[in-house]
Backbone as CSV, one residue per row, in Angstrom:
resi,resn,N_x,N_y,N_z,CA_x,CA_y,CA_z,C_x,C_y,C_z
1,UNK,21.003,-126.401,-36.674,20.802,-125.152,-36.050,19.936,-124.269,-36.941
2,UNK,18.921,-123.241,-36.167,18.107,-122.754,-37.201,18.676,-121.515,-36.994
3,UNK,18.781,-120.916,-38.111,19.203,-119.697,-38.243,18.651,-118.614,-37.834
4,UNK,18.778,-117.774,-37.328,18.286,-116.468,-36.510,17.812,-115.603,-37.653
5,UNK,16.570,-114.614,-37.346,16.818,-113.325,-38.236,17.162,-112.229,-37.191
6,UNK,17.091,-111.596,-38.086,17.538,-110.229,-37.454,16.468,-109.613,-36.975
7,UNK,16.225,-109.446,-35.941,14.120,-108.241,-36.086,14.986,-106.800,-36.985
8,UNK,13.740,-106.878,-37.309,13.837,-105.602,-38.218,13.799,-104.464,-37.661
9,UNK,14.940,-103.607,-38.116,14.874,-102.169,-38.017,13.577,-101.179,-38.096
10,UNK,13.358,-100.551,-37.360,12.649,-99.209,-37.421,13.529,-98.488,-37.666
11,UNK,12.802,-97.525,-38.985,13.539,-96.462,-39.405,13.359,-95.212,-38.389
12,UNK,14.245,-94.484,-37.900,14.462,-93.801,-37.043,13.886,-91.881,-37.942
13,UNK,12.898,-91.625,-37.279,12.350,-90.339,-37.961,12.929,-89.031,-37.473
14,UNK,13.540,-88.242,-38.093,14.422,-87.207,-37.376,13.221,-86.452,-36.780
15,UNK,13.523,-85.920,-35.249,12.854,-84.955,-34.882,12.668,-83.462,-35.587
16,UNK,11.053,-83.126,-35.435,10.582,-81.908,-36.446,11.018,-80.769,-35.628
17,UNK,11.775,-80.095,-36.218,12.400,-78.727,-35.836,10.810,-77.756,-35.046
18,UNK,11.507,-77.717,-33.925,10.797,-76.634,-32.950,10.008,-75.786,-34.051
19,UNK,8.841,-75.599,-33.952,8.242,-74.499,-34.622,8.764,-72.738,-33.975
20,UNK,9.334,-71.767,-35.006,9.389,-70.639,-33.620,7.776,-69.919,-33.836
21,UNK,7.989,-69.034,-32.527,7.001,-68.905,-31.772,5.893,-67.691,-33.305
22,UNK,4.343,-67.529,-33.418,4.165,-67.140,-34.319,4.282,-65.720,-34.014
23,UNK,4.209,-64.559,-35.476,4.683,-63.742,-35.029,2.947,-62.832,-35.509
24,UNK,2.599,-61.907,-34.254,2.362,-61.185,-34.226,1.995,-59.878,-34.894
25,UNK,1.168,-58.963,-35.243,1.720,-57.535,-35.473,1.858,-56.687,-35.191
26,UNK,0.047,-56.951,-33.687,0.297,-56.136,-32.367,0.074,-57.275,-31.511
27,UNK,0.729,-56.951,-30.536,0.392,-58.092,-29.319,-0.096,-57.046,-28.366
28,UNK,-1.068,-57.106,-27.334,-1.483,-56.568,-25.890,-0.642,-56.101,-25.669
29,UNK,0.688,-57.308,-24.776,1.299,-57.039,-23.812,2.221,-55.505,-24.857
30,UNK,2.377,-55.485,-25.743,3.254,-54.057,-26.265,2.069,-53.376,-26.184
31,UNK,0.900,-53.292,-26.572,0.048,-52.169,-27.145,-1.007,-51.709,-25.538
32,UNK,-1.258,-52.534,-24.965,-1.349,-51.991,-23.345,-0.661,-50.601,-22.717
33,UNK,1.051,-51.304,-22.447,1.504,-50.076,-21.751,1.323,-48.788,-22.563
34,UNK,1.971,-49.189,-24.106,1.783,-47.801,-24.678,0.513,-46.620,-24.637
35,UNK,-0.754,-47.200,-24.510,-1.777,-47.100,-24.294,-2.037,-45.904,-22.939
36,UNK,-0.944,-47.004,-22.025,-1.337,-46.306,-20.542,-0.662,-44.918,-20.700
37,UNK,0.675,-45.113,-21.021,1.559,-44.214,-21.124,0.760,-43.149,-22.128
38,UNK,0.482,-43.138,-23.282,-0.060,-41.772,-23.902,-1.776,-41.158,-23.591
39,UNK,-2.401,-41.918,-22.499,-2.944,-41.539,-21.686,-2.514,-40.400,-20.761
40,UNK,-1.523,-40.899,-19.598,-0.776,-40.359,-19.394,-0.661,-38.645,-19.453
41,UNK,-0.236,-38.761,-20.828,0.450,-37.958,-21.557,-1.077,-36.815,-22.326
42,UNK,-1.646,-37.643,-22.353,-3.132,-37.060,-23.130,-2.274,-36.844,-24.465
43,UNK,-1.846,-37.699,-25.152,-1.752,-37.718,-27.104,-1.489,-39.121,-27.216
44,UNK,-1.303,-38.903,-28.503,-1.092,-40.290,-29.181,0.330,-40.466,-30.054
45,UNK,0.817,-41.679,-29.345,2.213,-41.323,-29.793,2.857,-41.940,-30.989
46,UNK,3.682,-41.791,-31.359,3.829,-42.307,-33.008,3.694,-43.803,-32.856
47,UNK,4.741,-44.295,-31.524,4.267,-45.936,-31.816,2.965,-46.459,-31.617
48,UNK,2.155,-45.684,-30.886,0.746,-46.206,-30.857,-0.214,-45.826,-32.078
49,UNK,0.522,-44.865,-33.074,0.174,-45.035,-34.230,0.239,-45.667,-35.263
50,UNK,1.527,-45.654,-35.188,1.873,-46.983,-36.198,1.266,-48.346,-36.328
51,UNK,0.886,-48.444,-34.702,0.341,-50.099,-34.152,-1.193,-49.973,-34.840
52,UNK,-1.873,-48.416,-34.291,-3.192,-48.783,-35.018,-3.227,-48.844,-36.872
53,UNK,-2.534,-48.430,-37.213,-2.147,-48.256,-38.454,-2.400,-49.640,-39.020
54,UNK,-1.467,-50.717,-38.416,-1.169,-52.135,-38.615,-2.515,-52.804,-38.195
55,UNK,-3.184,-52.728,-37.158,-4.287,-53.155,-36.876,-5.052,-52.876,-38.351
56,UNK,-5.331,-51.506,-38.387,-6.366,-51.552,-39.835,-5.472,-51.642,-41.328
57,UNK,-4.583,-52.121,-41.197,-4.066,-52.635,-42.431,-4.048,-53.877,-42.924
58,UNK,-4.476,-54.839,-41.313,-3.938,-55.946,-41.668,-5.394,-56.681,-41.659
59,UNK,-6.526,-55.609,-40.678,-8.124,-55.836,-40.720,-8.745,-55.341,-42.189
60,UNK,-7.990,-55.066,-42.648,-8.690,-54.807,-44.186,-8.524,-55.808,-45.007
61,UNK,-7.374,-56.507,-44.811,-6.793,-57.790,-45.533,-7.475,-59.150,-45.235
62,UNK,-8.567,-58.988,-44.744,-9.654,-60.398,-44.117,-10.155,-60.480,-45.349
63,UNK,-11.052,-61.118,-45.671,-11.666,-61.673,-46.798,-12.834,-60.975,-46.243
64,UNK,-13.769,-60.308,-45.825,-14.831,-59.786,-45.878,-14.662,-58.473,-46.697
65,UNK,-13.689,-58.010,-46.946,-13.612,-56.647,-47.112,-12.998,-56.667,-48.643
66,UNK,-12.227,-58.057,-49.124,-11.372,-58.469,-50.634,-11.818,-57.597,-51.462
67,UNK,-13.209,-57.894,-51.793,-13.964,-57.472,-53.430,-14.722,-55.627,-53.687
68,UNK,-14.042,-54.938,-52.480,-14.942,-53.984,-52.202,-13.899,-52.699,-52.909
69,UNK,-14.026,-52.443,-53.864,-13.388,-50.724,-54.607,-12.780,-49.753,-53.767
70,UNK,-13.533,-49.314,-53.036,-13.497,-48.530,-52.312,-12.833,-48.500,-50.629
71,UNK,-12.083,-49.970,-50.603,-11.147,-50.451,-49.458,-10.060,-49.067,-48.484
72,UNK,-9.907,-48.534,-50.050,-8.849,-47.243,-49.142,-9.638,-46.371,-48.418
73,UNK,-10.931,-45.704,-49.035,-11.770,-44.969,-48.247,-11.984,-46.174,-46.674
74,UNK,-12.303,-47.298,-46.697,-12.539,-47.905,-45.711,-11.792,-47.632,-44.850
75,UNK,-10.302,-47.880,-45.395,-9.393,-47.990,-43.586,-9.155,-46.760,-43.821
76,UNK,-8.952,-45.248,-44.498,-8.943,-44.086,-44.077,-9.907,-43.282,-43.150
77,UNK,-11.276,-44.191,-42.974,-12.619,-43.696,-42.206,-11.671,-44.391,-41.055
78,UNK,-11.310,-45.569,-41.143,-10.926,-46.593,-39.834,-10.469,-46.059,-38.932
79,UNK,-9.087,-45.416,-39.556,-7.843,-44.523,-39.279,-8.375,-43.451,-38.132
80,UNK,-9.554,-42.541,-39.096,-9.780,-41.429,-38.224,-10.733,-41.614,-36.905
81,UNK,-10.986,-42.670,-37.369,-12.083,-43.409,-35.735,-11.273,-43.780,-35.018
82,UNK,-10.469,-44.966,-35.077,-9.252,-45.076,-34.618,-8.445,-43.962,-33.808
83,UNK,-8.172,-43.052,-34.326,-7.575,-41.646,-33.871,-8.173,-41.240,-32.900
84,UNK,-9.692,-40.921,-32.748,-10.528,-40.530,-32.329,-10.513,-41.808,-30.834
85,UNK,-10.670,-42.433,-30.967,-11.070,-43.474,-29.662,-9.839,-44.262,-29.458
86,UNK,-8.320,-43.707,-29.631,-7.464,-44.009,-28.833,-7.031,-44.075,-27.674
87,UNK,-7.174,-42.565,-27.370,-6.714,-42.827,-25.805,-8.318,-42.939,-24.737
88,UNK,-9.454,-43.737,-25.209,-10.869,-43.977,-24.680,-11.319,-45.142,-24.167
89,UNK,-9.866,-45.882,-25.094,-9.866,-47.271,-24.302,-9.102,-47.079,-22.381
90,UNK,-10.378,-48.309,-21.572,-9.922,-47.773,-20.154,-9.295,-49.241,-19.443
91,UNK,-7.897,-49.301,-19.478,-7.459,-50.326,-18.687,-8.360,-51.041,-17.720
92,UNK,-8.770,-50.131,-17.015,-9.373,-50.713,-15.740,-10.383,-51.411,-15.988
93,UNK,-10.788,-51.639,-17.189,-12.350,-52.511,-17.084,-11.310,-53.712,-18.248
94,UNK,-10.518,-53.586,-19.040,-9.957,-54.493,-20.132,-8.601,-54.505,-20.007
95,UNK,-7.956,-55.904,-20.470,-6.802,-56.057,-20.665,-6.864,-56.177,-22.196
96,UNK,-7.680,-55.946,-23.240,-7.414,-56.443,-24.496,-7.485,-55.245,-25.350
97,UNK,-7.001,-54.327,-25.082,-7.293,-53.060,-26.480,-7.355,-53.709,-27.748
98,UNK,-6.518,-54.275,-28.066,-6.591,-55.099,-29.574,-7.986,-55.202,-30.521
99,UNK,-8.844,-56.174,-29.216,-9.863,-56.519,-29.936,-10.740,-55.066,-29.864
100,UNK,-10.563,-53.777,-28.472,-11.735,-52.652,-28.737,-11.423,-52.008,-29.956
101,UNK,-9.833,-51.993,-30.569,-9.772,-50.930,-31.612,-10.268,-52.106,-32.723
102,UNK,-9.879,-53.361,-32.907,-10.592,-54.357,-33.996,-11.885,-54.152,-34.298
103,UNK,-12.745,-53.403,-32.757,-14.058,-53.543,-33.546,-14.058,-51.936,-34.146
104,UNK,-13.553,-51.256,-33.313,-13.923,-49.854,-33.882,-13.274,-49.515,-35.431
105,UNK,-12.402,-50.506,-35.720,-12.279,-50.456,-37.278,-13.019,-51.420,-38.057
106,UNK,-13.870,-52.224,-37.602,-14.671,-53.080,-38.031,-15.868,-51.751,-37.903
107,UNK,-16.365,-51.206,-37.169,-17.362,-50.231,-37.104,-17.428,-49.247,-38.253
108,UNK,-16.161,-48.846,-38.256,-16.066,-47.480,-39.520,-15.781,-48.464,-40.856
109,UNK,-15.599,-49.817,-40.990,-15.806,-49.863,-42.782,-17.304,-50.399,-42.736
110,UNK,-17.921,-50.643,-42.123,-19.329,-51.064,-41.912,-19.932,-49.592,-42.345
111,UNK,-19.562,-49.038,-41.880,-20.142,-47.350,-42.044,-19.851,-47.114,-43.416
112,UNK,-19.144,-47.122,-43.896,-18.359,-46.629,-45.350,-19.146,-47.470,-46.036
113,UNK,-19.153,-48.928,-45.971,-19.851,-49.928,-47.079,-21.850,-49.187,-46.972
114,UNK,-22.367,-48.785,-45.866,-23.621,-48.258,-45.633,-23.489,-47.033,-47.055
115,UNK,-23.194,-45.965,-46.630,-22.871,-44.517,-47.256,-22.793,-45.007,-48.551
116,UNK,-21.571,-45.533,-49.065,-21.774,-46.691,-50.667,-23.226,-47.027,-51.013
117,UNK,-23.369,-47.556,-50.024,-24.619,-48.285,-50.565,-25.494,-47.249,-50.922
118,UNK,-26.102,-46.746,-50.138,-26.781,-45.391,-50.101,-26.669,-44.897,-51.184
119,UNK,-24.847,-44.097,-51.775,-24.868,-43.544,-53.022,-25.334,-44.295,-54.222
120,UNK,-25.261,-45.607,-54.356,-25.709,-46.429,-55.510,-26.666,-46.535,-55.186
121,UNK,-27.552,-46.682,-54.388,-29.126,-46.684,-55.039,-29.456,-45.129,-55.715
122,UNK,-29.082,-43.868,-54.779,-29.022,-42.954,-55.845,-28.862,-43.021,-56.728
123,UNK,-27.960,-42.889,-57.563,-26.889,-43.437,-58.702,-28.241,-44.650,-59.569
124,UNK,-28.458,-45.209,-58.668,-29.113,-45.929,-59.360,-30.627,-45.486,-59.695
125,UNK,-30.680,-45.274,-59.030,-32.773,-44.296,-59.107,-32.170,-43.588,-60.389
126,UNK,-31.611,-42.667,-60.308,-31.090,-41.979,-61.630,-31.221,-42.459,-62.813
127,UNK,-30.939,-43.302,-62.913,-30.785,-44.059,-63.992,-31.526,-44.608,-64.347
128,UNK,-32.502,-45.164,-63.484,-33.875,-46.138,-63.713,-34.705,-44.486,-64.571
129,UNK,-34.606,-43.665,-63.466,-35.864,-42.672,-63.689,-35.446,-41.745,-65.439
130,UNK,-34.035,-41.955,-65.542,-34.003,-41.118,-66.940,-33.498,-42.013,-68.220
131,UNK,-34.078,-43.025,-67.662,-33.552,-44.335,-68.712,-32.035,-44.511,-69.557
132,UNK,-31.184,-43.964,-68.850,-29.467,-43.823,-69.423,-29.780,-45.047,-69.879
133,UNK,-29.656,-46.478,-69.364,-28.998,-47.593,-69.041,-29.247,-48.464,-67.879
134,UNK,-28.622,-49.683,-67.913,-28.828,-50.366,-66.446,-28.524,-49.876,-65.407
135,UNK,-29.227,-50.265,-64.391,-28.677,-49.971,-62.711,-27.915,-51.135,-62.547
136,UNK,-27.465,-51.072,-61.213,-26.544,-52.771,-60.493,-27.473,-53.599,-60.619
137,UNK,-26.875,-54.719,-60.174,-27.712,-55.416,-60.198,-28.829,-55.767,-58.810
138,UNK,-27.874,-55.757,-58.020,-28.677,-55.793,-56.689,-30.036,-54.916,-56.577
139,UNK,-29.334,-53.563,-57.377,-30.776,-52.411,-57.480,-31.852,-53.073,-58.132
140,UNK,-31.165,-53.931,-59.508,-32.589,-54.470,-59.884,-33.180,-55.206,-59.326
141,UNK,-32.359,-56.254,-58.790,-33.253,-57.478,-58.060,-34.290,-56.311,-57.175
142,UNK,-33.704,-55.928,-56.321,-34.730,-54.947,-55.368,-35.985,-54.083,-55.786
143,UNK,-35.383,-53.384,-56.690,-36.573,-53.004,-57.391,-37.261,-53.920,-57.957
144,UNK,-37.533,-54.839,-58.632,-38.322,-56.071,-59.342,-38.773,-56.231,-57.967
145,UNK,-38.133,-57.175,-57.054,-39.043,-57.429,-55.656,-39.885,-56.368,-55.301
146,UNK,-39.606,-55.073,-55.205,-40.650,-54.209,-54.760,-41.862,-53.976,-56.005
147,UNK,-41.346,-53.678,-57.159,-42.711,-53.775,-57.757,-43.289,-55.181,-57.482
148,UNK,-43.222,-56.256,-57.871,-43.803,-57.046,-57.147,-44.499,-57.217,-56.389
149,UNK,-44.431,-56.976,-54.896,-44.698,-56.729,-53.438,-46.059,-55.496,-53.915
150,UNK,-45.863,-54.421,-54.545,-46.879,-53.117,-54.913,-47.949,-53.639,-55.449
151,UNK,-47.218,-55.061,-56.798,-48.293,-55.558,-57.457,-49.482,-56.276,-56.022
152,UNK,-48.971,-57.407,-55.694,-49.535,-58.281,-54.907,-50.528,-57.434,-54.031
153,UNK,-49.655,-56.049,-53.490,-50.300,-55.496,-52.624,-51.736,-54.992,-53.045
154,UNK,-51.897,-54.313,-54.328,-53.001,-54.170,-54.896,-53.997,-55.144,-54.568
155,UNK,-53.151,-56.390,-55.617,-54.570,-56.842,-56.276,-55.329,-57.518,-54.717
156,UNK,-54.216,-57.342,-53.695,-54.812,-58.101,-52.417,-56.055,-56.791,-51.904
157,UNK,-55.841,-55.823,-52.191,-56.471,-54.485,-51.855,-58.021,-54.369,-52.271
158,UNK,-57.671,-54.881,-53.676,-58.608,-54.990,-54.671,-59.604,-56.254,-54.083
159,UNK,-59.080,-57.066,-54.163,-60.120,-58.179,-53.368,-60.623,-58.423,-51.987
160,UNK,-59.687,-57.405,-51.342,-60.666,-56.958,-49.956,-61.537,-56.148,-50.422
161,UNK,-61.614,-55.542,-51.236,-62.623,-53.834,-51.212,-63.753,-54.781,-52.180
162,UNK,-63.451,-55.904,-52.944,-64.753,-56.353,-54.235,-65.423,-56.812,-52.514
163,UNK,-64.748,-57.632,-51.682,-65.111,-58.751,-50.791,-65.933,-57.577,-49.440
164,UNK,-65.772,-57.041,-49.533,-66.388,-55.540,-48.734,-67.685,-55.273,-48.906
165,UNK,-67.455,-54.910,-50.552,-68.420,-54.419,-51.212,-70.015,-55.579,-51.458
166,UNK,-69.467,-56.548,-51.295,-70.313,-57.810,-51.535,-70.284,-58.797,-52.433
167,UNK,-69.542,-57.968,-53.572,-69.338,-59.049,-54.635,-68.473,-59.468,-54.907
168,UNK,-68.096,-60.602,-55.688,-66.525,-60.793,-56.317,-66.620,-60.998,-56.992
169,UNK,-65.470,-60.676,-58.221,-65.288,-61.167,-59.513,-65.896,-62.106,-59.876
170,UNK,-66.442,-62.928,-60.025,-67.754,-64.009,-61.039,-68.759,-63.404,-60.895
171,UNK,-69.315,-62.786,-59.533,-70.537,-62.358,-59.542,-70.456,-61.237,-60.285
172,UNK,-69.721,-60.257,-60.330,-69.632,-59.053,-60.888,-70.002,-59.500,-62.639
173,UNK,-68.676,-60.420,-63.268,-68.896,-60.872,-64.428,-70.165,-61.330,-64.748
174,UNK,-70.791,-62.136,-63.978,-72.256,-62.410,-64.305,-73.650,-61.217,-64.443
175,UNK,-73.274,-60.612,-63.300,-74.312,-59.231,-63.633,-74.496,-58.775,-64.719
176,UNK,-75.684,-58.381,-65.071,-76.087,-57.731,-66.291,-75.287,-56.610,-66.760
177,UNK,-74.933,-56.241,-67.772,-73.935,-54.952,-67.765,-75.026,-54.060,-68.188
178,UNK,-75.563,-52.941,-67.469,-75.991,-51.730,-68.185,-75.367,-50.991,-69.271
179,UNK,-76.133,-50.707,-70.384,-75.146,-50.182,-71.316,-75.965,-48.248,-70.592
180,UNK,-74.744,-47.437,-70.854,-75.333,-46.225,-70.373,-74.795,-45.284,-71.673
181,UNK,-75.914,-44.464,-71.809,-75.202,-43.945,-73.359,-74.257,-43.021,-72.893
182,UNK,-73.128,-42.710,-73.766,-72.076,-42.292,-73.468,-71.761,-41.328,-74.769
183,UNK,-70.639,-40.806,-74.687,-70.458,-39.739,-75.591,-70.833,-39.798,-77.338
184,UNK,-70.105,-39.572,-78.007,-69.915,-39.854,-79.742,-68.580,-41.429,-79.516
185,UNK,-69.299,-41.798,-80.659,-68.501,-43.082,-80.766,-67.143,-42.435,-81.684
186,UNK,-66.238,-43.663,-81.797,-64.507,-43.219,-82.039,-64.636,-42.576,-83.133
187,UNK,-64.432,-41.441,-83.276,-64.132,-40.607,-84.692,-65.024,-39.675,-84.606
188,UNK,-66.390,-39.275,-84.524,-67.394,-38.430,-84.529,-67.131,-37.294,-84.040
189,UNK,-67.716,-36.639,-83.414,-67.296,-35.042,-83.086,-68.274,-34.894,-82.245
190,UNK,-67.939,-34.328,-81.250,-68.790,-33.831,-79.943,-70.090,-32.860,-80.143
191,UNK,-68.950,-31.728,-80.635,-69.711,-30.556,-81.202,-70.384,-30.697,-82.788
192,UNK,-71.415,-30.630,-82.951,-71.265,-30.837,-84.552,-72.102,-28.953,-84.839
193,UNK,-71.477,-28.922,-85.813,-72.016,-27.548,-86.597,-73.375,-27.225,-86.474
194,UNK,-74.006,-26.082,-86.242,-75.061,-26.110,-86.707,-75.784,-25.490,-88.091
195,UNK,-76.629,-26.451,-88.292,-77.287,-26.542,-89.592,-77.712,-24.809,-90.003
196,UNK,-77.650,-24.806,-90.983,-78.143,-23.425,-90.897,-79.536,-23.412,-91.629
197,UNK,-80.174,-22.626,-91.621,-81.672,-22.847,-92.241,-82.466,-21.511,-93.559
């Protein structure tokens, strides 16, 4: 008799626990009615403050915005735009307020990072023009590119106007140079005394 095996076991994998559902910080379906309701009402009510609050607290926390100093001025501009174009959102054309106030706080740190910018190139001209010290760096790259660009622009200026004129540089170099007499040579004196007799 030949002996049997056994088929082999499969190990039995415990089922993966239900994920619960993810959580939110504003959802529509809450930030909608409230919406309608302090419409309504013509104000803005603490929970629909709080919600935009969370919107630009939690839109500042993206990675576009990480490395920037001046983050609190950002969502405090956010805040007051925010404030401002709360009750402007209009049901009737959207079901998503979420994303209109997302951009309008995406709008006001865009604005804030502009104004920044702005003050540091000031800040920075300053500095170029009274020689403290370095500017940023970005200022320099920019400035170097623009002198640059001034240079090129010339000498391109310059060789339309030789190329105008008729000649260009070799021919010019080749021409005879007139010598034309010219003042007292280095050291001499313009005026010289006169002799007396």
């Amino acid at each position: 008799m030949i002996p049997t095996e056994k088929p082999a076991e499969t190990p039995v994998t415990p089922a993966k626990p239900a994920t619960p559902p993810k959580k939110h910080y504003v959802r529509n379906k809450d930030l909608l009615p409230e919406i309608i309701d302090c419409r309504e009402k013509g104000i803005v009510s603490d929970k629909l403050g709080r919600m935009l609050l969370l919107i630009v607290e939690n839109y500042a926390r993206k990675y576009n915005w990480a490395n920037y100093t001046f983050r609190d001025d950002m969502k405090g501009h956010a805040m007051v735009h925010l404030s401002n174009a709360a009750l402007k959102f209009d049901p009737a054309r959207s079901n998503n307020p979420f994303a209109y106030y997302t951009q309008v706080a995406k709008n006001a740190f865009i604005q804030i990072i502009k104004q920044e910018r702005k003050q540091r190139d000031i800040k920075d001209l300053h500095i170029v023009e009274g020689g403290e010290g370095l500017p940023s760096w970005t200022f320099q790259d920019a400035y170097k590119a623009e002198m640059d660009a001034q240079k090129a622009d010339r000498e391109t200026s310059e060789q339309a106007q030789s190329e105008y004129d008729g000649t260009t540089e070799t021919a010019a170099s080749e021409a005879p140079k007139l010598e034309l007499e010219s003042g007292p040579a280095e050291g001499e004196e313009f005026l010289k005394p006169k002799e007396e007799k």
